[in-house]
N, C-alpha and C positions, 0 to 999 in steps of 0.2 A: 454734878460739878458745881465747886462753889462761884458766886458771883464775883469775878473781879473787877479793883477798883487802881486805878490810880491816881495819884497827888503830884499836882503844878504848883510848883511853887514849894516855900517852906517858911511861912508865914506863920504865927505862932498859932494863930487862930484853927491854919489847916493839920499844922503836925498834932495840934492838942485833938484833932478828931483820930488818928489813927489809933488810941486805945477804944474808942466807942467802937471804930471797925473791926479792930480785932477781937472786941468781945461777943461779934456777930457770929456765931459759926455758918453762917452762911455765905458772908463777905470775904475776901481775899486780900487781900492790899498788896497789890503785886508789883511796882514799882514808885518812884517818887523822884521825878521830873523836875530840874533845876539848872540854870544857865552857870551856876555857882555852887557845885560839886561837895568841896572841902567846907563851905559856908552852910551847908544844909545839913551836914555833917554834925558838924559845933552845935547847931541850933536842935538836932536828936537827942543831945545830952541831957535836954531839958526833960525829958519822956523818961530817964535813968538810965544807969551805963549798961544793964544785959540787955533791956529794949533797941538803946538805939546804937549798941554795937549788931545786934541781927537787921535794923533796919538801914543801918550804913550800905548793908551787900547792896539794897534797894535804890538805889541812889545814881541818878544818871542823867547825863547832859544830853542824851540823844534820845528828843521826841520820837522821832518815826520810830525807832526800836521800842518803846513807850506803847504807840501804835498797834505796832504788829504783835502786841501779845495776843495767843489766844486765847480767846474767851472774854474779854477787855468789856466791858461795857458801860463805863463810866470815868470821867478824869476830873474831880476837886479842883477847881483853880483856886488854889491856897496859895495869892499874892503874888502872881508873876508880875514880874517888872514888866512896864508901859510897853519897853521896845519888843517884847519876848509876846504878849498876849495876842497878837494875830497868827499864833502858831497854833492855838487852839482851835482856828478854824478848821485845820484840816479832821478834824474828829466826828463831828458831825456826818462830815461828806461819807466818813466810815461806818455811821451806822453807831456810834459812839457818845453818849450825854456829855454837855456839859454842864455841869453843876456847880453851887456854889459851897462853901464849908456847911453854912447852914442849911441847906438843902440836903444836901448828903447826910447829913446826921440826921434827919427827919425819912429821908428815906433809905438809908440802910444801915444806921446804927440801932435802930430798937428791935430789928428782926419783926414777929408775930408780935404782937400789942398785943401784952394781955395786963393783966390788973396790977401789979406791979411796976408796970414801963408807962402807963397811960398817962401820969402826971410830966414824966419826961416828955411823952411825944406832944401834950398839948402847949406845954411850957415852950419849946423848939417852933408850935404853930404860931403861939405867941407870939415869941421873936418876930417869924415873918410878917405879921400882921403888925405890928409895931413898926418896923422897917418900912413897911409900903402907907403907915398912916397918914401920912401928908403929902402924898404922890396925889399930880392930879395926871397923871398918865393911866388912863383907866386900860387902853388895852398890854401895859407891864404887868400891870396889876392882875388881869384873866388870864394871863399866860403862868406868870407865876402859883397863883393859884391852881393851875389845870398841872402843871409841874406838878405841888405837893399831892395834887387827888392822885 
């Protein structure tokens, strides 16, 4: 059974990873979770009109049916608005990741690493290690790190 993923939010950052996901065939992208429906809609357009006419069916305001997918094991928070992101707690308590765009593209858009994807996934470790360069928060830092191992 392939891994599925879902997307909070529809941030351009987070929709631009749904083609890395779907080039996974081991990845699923099975829903994409938004307080703002017809807005996340417009903003698929950007992906081209046959992608994000199949990913419109995807598109839904109701977290907990989000949730209850089975098989779920991960949700992209790709830019939820401020008042909407303590809905993502409840994912965890499910047994459920939260990750961030670049996290997710580090861990399930390159599939198996093999010699052709290795420049991708070191460039993605990059990014994180660029991101956390001037944190002096050492234990975000071991957390985050322990995320991408």
């Amino acid at each position: 059974m392939r891994k599925r993923v879902a997307i909070a939010g529809h941030s351009s950052e987070g929709l631009s990873l749904v083609p890395l996901l779907e080039a996974n065939p081991e990845i699923d992208v099975c829903a994409i979770y938004t307080p703002e429906p017809e807005s996340a809609r417009e903003s698929l357009e950007r992906l081209g009109p046959r992608r994000a006419q199949r990913l419109a069916a995807l598109v839904t305001d109701d977290f907990r049916a989000v949730l209850g997918i089975p098989g779920l094991i991960a949700v992209v928070d790709a830019g939820l608005p401020a008042g909407q992101r303590a809905i993502l707690n409840e994912a965890p308590e499910r047994g459920i990741q939260v990750t961030t765009p670049l996290i997710a593209r580090l861990l399930f858009a390159f599939g198996p690493v093999d010699g052709a994807h290795r420049a991708d996934l070191l460039a993605a470790l990059a990014e994180i290690l660029d991101s956390y360069h001037l944190t002096i928060d050492r234990r975000a830092l071991l957390e985050r790190a322990l995320q991408v191992a």
